[in-house]
N, C-alpha and C positions, 0 to 999 in steps of 0.2 A: 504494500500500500504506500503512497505517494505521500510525502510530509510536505504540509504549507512551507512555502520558502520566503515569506514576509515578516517572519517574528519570530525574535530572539530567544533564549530560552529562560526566560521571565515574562514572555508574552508580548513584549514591545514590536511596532511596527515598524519596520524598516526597510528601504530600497535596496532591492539584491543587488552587490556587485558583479557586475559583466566585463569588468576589467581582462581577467584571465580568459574569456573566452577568444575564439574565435570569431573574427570578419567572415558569413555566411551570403551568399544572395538567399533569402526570407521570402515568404510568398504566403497570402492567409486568404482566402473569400467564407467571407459571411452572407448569411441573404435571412430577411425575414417579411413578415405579408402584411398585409393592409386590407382588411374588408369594408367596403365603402354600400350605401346605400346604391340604388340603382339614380335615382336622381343624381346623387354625388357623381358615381361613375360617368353618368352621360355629361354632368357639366366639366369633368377632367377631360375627356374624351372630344369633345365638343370645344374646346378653348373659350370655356364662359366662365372661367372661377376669376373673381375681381381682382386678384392680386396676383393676376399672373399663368403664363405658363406652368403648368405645374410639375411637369416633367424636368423641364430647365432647371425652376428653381430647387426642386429638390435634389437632382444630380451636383449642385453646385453646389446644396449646402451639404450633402455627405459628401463630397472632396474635403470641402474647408471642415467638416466633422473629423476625418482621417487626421488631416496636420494638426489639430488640437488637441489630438488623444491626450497627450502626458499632462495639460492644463487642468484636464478634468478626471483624469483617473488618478487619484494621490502615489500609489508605486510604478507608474508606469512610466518608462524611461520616454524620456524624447530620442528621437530617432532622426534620420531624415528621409522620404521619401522617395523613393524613386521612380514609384509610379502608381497614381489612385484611382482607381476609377468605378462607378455607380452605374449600372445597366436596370433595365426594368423589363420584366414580363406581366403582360395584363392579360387579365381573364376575364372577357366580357360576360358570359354565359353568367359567372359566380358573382362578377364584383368585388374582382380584387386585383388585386396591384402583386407580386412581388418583387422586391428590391435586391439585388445581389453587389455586395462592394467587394472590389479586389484590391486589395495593398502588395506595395513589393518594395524592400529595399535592400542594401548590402548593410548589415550592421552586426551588434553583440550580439542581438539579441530580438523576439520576433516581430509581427507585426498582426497577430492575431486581436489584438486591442483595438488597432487601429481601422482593420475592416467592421468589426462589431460597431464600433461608435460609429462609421460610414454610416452601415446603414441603417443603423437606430434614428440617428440625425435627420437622414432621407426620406423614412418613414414619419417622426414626428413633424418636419416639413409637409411632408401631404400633408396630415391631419389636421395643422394649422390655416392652411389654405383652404380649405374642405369644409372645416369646422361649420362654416357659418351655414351651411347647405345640411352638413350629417354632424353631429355630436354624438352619435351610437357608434363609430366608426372602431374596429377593433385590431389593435396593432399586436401582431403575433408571433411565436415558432421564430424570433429572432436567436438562430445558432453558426456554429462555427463549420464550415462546408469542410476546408481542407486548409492545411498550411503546410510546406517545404521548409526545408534547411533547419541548421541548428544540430543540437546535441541530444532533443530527445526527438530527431527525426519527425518524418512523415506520418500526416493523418489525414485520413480521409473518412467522413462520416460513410456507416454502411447504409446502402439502402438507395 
């Protein structure tokens, strides 16, 4: 079994040193969903929500989501990125959105922080843009798809 690697052995939180490791290229996609009303859908779908594209704006703000990771997660290293990006698959039929973000960089250490926060960011983006249309709107199944490199290697969710 795996032991937390953020606290001392009196309990204290603390940022893991990544000094000793290895420079890796790092690769992580997270993706989670959005179920939106059928009205919301048509006005996403349609380019009638008042503030905007909504596709645009939310791909933009999970970009700017990835480069903020370490601001907003207390142990999580700042990094720098090499490459972010927010893709979307919509499902007319259900009324839903999912969000998929991919991070990449060469560093200590990974970037699985930084896709998650992509597309959490991307998704509560819709729902703020949406909002005024659906407030039932349900943000979901936000997990970790797959991440490369590093020292406890490859993952890929099953299924």
């Amino acid at each position: 079994m795996s032991e937390f690697t953020h606290f001392d052995e009196k309990g204290n939180a603390y940022m893991v040193d990544v000094s000793d490791k290895d420079i890796t290229k790092r690769t992580a996609v997270a993706e989670g969903n959005i179920s939106l009303s059928r009205e919301a859908m048509d006005a996403v779908l349609g380019k009638k929500i008042k503030k905007g594209d909504v596709f645009t704006v939310a791909q933009v703000a999970g970009i700017m989501g990835t480069k903020r990771t370490a601001d907003l997660i207390p142990m999580c290293h700042p990094i720098g990125l090499t490459n972010a990006k927010v893709e979307f698959v919509v499902d007319e039929d259900r009324c839903s959105i999912t969000v998929r973000c991919t991070a990449e960089t060469e560093a200590k250490t990974g970037v699985e922080m930084e896709a998650l926060t992509g597309v959490t960011v991307a998704l509560l983006t819709i729902y703020d843009m949406c909002k005024a249309i659906d407030k039932s709107m349900i943000i979901s199944d936000v997990r970790l798809i797959s991440k490369t490199g590093g020292k406890s290697g490859d993952y890929k969710i099953e299924g």
